[in-house]
ROLUM-558782 format. One line per field, with one value per residue: x, y, z of N, C-alpha, C, O in turn; chain. Coordinates in pm, 1 decimal. Layout:
ROLUM-558782
n_x: c(X	...)
n_y: c(Y	...)
n_z: c(Z	...)
ca_x: c(X	...)
ca_y: c(Y	...)
ca_z: c(Z	...)
c_x: c(X	...)
c_y: c(Y	...)
c_z: c(Z	...)
o_x: c(X	...)
o_y: c(Y	...)
o_z: c(Z	...)
cadena: c(A	...)
***
This chain:
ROLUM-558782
n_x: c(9379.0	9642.4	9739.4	9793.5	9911.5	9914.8	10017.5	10026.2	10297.2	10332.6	10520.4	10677.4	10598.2	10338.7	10044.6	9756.0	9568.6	9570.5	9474.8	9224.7	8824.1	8788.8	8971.3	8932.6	8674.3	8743.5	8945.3	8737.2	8549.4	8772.1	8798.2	8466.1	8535.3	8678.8	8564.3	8332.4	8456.4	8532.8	8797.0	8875.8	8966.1	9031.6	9095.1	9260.1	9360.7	9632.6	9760.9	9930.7	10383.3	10469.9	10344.6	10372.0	10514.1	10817.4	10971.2	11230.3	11377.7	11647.4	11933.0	11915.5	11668.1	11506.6	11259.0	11284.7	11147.7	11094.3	11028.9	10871.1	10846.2	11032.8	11245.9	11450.9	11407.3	11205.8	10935.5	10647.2	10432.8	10112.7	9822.5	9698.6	9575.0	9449.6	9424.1	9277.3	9415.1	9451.5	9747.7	10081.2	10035.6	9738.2	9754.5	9901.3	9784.4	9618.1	9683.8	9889.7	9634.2	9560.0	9790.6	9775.9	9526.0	9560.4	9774.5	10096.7	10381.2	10401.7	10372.9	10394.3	10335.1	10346.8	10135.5	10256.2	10132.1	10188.9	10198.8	9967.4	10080.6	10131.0)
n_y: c(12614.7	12363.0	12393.0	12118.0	12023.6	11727.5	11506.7	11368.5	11145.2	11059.3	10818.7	10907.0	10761.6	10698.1	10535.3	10600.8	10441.1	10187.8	10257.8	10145.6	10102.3	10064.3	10135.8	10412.7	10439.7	10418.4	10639.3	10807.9	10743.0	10817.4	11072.6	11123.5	11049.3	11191.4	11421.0	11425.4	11436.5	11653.2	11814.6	11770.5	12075.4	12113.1	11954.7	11787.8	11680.8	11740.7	11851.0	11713.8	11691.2	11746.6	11988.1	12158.1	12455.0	12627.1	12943.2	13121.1	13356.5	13596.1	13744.0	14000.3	14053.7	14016.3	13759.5	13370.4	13150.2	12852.5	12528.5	12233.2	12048.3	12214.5	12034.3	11794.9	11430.7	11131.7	11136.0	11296.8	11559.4	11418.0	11487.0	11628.8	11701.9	11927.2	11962.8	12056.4	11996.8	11880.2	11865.0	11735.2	11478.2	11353.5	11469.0	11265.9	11026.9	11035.5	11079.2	10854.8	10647.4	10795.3	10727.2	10425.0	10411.4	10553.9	10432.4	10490.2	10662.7	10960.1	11281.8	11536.3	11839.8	12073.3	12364.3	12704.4	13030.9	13393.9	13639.5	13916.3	14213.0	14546.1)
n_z: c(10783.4	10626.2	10267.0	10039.6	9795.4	9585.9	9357.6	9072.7	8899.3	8534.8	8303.0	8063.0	7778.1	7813.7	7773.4	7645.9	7680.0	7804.5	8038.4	8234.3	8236.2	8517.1	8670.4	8636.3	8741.6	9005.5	9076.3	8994.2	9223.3	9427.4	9443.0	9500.3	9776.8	9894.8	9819.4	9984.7	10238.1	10279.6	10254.5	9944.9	9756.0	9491.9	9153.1	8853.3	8573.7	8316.2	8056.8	7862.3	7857.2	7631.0	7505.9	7700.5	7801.0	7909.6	8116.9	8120.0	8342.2	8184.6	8247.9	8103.9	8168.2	7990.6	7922.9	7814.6	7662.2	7602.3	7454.0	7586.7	7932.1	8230.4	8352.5	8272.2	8239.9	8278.7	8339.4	8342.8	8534.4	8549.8	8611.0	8959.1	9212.2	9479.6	9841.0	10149.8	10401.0	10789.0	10855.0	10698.0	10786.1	10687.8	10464.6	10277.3	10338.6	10163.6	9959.3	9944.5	9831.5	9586.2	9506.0	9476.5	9310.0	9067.5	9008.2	8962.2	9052.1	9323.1	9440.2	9702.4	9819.5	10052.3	9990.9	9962.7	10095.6	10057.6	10243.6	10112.2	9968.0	10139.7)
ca_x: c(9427.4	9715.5	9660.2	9898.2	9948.1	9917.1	10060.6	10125.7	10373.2	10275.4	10570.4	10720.3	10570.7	10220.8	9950.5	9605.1	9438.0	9597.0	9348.9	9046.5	8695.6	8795.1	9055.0	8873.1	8554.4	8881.5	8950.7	8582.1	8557.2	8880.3	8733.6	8416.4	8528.1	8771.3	8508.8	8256.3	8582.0	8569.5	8930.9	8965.5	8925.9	9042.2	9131.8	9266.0	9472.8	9649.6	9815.4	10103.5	10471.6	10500.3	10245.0	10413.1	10658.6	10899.5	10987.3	11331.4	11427.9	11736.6	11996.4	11914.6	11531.1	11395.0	11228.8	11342.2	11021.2	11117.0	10897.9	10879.7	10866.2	11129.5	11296.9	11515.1	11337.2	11110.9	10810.6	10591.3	10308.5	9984.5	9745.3	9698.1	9475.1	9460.9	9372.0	9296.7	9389.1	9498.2	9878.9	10087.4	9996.6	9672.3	9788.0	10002.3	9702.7	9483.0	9831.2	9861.4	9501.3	9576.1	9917.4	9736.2	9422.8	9626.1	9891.1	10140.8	10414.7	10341.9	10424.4	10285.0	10419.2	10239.4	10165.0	10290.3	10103.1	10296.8	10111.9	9972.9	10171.0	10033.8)
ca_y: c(12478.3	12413.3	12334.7	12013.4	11969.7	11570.4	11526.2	11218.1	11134.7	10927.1	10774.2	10999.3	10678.1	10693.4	10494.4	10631.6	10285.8	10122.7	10331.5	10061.7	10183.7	9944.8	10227.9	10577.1	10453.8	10386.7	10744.2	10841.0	10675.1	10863.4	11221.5	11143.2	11030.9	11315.9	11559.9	11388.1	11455.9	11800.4	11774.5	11831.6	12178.8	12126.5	11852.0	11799.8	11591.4	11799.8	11806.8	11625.5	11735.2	11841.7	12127.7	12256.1	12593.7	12646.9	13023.2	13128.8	13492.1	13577.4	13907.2	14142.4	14130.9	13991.5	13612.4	13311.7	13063.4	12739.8	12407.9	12107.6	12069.2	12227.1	11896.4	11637.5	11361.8	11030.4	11111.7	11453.4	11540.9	11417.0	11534.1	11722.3	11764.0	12063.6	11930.6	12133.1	11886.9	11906.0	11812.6	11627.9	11289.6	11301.4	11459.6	11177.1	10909.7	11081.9	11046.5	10688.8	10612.2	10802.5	10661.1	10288.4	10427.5	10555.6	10323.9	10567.0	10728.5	11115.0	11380.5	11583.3	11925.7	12208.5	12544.7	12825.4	13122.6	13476.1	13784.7	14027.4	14352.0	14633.8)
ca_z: c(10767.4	10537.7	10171.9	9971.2	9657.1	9553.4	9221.3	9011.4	8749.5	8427.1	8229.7	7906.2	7705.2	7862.5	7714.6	7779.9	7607.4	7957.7	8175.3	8223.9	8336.2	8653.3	8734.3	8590.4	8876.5	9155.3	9072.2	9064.1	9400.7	9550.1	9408.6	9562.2	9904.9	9939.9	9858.3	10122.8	10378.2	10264.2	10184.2	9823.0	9706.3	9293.5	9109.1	8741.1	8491.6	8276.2	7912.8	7801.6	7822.0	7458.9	7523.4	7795.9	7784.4	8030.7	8136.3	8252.4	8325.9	8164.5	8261.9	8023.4	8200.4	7898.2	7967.1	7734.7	7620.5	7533.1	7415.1	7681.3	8062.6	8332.6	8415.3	8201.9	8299.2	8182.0	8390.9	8386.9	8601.3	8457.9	8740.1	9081.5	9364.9	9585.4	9932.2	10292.3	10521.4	10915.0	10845.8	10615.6	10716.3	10651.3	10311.3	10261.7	10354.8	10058.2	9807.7	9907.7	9776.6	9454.9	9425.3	9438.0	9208.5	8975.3	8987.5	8969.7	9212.3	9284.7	9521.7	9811.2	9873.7	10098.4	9899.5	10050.8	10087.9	10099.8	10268.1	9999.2	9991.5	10186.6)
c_x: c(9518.3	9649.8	9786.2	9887.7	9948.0	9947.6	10103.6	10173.0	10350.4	10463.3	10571.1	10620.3	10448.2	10135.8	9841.1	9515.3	9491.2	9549.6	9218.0	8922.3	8728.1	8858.5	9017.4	8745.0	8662.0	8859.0	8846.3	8577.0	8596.4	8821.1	8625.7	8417.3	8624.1	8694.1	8378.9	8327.1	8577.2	8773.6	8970.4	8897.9	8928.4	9107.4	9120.2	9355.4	9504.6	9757.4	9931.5	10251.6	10489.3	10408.4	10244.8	10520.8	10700.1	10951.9	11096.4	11385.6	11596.3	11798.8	11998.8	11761.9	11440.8	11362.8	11233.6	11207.7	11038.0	10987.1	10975.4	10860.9	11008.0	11240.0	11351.1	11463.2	11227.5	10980.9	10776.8	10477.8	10189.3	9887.3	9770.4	9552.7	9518.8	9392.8	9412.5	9299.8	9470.7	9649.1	9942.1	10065.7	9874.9	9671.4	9838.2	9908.3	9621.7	9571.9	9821.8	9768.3	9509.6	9714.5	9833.9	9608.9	9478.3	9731.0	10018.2	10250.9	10372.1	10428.9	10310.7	10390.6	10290.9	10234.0	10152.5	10196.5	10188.4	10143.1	10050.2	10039.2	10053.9	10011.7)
c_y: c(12475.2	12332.4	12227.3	12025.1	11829.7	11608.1	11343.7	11219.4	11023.6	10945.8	10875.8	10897.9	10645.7	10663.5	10510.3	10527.0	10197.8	10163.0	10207.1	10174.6	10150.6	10145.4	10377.7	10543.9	10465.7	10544.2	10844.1	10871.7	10803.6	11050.9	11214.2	11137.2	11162.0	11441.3	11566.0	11433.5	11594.3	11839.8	11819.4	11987.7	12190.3	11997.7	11863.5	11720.2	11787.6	11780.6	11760.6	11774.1	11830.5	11927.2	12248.6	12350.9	12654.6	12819.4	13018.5	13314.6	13482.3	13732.9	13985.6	14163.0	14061.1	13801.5	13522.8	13213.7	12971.9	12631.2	12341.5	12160.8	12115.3	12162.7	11833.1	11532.5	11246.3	11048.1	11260.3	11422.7	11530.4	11437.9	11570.2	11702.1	11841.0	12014.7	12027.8	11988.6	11927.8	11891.6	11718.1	11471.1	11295.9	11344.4	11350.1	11048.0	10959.8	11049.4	10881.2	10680.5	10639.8	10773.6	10517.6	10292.4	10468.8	10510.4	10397.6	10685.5	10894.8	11159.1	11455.5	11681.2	12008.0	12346.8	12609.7	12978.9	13266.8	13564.4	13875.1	14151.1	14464.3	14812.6)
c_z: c(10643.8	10408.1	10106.2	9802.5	9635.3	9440.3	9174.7	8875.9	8653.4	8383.3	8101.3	7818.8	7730.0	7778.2	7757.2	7767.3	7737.9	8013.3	8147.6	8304.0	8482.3	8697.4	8723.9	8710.7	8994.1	9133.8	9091.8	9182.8	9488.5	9524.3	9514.0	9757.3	9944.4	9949.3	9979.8	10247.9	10371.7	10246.8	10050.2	9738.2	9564.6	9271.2	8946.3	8667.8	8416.7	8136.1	7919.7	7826.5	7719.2	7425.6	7587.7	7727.3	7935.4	7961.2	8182.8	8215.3	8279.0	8210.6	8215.0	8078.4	8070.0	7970.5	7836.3	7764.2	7589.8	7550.2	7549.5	7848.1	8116.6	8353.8	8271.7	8269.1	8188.8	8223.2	8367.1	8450.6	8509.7	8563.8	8867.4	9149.4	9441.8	9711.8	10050.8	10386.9	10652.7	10903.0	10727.5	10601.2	10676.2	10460.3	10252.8	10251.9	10237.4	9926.1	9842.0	9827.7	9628.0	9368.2	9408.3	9355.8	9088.0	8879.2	8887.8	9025.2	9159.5	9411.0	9603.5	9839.7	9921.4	10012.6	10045.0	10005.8	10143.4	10134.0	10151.5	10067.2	10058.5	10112.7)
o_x: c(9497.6	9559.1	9896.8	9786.1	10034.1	9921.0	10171.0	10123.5	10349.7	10529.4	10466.1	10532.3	10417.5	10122.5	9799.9	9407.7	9403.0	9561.6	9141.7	8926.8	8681.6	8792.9	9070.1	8720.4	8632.7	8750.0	8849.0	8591.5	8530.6	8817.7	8649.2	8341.5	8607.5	8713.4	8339.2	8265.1	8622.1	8809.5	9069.9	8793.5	8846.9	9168.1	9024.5	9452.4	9449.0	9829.7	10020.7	10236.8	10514.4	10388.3	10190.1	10591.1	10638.5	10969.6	11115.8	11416.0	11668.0	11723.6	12075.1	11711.3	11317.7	11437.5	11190.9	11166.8	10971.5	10887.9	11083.1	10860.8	11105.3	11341.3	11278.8	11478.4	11187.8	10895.7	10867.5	10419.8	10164.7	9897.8	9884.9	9440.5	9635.1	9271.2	9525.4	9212.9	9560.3	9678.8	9871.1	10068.0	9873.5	9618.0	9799.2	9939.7	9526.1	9532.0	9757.3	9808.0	9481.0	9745.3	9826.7	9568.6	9435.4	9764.1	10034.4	10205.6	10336.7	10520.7	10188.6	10504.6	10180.1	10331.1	10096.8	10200.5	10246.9	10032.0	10147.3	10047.0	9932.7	9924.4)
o_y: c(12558.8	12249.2	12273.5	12037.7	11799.2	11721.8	11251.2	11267.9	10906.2	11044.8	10915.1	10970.5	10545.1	10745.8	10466.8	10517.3	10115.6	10095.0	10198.5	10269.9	10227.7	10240.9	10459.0	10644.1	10548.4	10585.0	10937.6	10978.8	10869.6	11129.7	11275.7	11191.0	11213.2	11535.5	11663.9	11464.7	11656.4	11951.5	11888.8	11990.1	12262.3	11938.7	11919.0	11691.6	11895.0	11681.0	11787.2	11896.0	11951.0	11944.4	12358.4	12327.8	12704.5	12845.8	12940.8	13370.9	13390.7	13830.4	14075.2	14271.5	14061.8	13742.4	13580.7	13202.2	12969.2	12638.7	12371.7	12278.7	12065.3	12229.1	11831.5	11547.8	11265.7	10986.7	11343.5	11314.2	11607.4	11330.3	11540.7	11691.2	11829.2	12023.8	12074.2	11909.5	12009.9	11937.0	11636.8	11387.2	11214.3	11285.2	11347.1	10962.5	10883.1	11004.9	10800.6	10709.9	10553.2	10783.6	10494.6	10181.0	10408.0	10526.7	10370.2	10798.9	10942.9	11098.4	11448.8	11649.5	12016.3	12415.5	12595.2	13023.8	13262.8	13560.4	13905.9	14177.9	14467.6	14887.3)
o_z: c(10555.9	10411.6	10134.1	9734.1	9717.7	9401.1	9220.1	8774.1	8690.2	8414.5	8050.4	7772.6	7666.1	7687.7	7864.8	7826.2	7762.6	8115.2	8051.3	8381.8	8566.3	8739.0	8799.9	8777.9	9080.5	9174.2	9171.9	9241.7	9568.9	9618.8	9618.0	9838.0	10055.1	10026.1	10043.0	10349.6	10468.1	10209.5	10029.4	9673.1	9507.0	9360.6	8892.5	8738.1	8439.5	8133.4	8000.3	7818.5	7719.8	7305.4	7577.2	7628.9	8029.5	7842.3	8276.3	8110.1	8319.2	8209.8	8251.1	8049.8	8066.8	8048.6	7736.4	7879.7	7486.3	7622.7	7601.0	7883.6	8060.2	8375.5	8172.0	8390.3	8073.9	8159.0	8370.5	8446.5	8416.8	8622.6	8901.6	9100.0	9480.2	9694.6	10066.7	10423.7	10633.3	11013.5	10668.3	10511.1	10584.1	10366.5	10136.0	10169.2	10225.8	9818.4	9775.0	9715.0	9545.3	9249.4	9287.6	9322.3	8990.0	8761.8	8768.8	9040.9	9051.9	9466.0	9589.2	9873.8	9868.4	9981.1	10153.8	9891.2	10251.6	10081.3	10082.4	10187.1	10037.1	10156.9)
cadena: c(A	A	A	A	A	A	A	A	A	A	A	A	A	A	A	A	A	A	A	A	A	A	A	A	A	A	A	A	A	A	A	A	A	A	A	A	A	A	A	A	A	A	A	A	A	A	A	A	A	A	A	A	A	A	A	A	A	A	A	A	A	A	A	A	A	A	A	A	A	A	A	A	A	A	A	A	A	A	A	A	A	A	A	A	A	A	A	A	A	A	A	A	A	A	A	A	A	A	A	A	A	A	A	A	A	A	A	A	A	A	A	A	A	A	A	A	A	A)
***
C-alpha cells in the first residue's frame, strides 16, 4: 500500500503561545483516530527554520553546508505524518483534518521507494 507524506507549514513569524489546549487535544484526537484506522505509521513536529542546514553538492565533489531551510520563502514545514493509505484521496481526507486541526495549509506528496541495489 502506498505511503504519503502530510506536511504542514507554520508562518516564518510563528507564535507557539497561539496553540490553545482546545487545538493540541484536536490534534490529539486526529493522531489517535488515524492510528485506530491503522493509517499513520510516524508522526512529528519538528524544529524551527533557523536550525535547519541545507546541503548542496557542488563540482569539485566537495558538498557546501549552509544555515537556514532550502526554500526562500515565509512558511517552513513545522510537522509531518507518514501515512499507509489505499490512494491519494484518502491521503488527502486525513490532510484535510490536519489542515483544519492545525489551522494551517500543508502538503501531501507520496514517498517513493527505489529498489535496493543487487
Amino acid at each position: 500500500m502506498p505511503q504519503y507524506l502530510v506536511c504542514n507549514y507554520m508562518p516564518d513569524d510563528f507564535d507557539p503561545s497561539t496553540v490553545t489546549e482546545a487545538m493540541i487535544e484536536q490534534i490529539h484526537a486526529l493522531n489517535r483516530e488515524m492510528i485506530a484506522a491503522g493509517v499513520r505509521k510516524f508522526a512529528c513536529g519538528i524544529a524551527p527554520p533557523a536550525s535547519a542546514k541545507t546541503l548542496r553538492a557542488q563540482p569539485d565533489g566537495k558538498v557546501l553546508v549552509t544555515d537556514g531551510p532550502f526554500t526562500e520563502t515565509k512558511e517552513h514545514m513545522g510537522g509531518f505524518w507518514i501515512l499507509e493509505c489505499a490512494d491519494m484521496d484518502e491521503a488527502l481526507a486525513w490532510a484535510k483534518k490536519g489542515a483544519i486541526f492545525c489551522d494551517v495549509p500543508g502538503e501531501v506528496r507520496e514517498l517513493v521507494f527505489y529498489p535496493a541495489p543487487e
